[in-house]
C-alpha positions as CSV (number, residue, x, y, z in Angstrom):
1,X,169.4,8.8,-12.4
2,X,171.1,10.5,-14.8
3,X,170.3,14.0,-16.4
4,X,169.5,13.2,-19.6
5,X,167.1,9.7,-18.5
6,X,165.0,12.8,-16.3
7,X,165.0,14.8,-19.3
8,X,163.3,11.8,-21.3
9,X,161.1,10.9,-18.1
10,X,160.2,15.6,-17.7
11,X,157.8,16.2,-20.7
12,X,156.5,19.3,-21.3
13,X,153.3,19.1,-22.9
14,X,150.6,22.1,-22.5
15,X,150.1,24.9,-23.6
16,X,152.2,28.3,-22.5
17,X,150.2,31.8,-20.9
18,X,150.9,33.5,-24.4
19,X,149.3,30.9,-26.6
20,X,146.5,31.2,-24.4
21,X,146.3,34.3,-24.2
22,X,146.2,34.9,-27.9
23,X,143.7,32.1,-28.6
24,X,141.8,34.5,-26.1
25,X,142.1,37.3,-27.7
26,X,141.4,36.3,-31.1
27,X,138.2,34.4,-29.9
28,X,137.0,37.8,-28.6
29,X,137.9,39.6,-32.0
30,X,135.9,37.4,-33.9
31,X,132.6,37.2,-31.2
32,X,133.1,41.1,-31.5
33,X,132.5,40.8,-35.6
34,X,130.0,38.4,-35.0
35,X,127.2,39.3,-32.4
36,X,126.6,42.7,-34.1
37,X,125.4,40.8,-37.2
38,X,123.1,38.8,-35.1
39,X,121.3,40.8,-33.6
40,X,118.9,42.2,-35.7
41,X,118.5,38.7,-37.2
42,X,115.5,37.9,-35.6
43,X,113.8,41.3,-36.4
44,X,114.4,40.8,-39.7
45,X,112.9,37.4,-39.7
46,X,109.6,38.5,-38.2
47,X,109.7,41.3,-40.2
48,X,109.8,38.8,-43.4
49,X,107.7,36.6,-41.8
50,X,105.1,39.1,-41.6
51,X,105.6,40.9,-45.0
52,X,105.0,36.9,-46.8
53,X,101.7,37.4,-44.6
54,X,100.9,40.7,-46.1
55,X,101.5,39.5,-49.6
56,X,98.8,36.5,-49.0
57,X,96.4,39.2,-47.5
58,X,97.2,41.4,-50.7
59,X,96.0,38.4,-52.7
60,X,93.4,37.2,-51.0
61,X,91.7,41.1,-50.9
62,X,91.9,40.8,-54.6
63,X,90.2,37.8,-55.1
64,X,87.5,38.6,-52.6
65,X,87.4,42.4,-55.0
66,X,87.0,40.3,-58.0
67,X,84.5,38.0,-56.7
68,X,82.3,40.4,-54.7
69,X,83.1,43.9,-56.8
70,X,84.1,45.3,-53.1
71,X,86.9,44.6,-50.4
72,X,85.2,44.2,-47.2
73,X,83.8,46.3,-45.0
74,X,84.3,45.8,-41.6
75,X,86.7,43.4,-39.5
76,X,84.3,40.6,-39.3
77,X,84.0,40.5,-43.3
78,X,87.7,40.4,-44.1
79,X,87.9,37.9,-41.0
80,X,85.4,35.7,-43.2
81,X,87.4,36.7,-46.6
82,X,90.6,35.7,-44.7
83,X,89.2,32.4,-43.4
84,X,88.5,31.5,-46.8
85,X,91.8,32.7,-49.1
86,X,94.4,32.6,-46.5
87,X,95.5,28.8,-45.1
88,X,96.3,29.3,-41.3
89,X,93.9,32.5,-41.2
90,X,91.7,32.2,-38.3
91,X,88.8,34.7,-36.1
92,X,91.9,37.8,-36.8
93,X,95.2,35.6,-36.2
94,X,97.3,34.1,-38.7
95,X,100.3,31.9,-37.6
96,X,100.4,33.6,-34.2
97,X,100.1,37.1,-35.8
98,X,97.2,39.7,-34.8
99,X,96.0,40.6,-37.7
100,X,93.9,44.0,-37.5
101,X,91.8,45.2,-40.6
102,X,90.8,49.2,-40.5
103,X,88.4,50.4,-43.0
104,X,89.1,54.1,-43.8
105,X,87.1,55.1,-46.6
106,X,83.3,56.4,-47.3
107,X,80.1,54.3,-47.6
108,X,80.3,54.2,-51.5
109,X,83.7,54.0,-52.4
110,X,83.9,50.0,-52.7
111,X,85.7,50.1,-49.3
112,X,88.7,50.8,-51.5
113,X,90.9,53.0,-48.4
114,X,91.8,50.4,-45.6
115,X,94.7,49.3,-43.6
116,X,95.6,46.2,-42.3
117,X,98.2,45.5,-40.0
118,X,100.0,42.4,-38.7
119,X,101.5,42.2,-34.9
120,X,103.1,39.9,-32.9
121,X,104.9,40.2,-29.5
122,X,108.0,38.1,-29.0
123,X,110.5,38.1,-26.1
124,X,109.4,41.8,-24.7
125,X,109.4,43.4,-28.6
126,X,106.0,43.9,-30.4
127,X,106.7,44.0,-34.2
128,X,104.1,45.5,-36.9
129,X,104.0,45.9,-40.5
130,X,100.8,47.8,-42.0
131,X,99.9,47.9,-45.6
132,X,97.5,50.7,-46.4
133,X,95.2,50.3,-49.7
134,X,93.8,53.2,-51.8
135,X,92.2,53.9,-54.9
136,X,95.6,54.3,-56.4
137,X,96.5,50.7,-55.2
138,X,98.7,49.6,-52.4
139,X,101.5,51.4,-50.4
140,X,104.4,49.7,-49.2
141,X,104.3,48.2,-46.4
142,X,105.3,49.8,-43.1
143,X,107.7,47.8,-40.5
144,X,108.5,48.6,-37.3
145,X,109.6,47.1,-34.1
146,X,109.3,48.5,-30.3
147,X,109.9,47.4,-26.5
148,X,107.1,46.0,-25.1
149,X,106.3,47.9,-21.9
150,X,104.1,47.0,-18.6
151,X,103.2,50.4,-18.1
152,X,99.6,51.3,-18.6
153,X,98.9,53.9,-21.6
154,X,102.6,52.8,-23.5
């Protein structure tokens, strides 16, 4: 066979080291841009997830304080206040969220200082976000996430 009927016959398909190389490279640039972004993703999910949860238990306090002249008094009331306002709300969860109400005040006051807070644990993290009531009306609502440990007293 001639030289130039091999050459026909000899393709070179594929790709070369360097184009490799720089496909590479440029795949890890832009998973380096990326998985920073992600990864608070999912605490600010629960985190929003929990706040729309706070702002149905805002609503439903009031209509139980219009309705009754009071907010309740002790976990088992707002467990019954909740069970009727809040769809999902059930014996202290609410779509897989503990839900813990804290009465703060005096006998007296109407039950107006309490706290109620919202907690869930998820893949080894426990997130939380508290709203605290007053006379002076609501505060904002408090967020936080932490490691869940196995340790006793953590």
């Amino acid at each position: 066979m001639s030289a130039s009927i091999k050459r026909i016959f000899r393709s070179e398909t594929g790709f070369t080291l360097v184009e490799l190389l720089v496909v590479i490279a440029v795949l890890g640039i832009l998973a380096g841009i990326a998985v920073p972004r992600l990864t608070g993703v999912r605490d600010r999910a629960y985190t929003a997830e929990a706040l729309s949860g706070i702002g149905a238990i805002k609503t439903s306090l009031e209509m139980h304080q219009v309705e009754k002249r009071k907010y309740p008094a002790s976990q088992k009331d707002f467990n019954t206040m909740a069970g009727e306002f809040i769809e999902g709300y059930s014996d202290g969860t609410w779509e897989d969220w503990e839900v813990t109400f804290t009465l703060a005040g005096t006998p007296g006051d109407n039950n107006e200082n309490f706290s109620v807070a919202l907690s869930q644990i998820f893949n080894d993290k426990k997130y939380i976000v508290t709203i605290t009531h007053t006379a002076a009306g609501y505060g904002e609502p408090a967020t936080k996430s932490e490691p869940v440990t196995d340790e006793p007293g953590t």
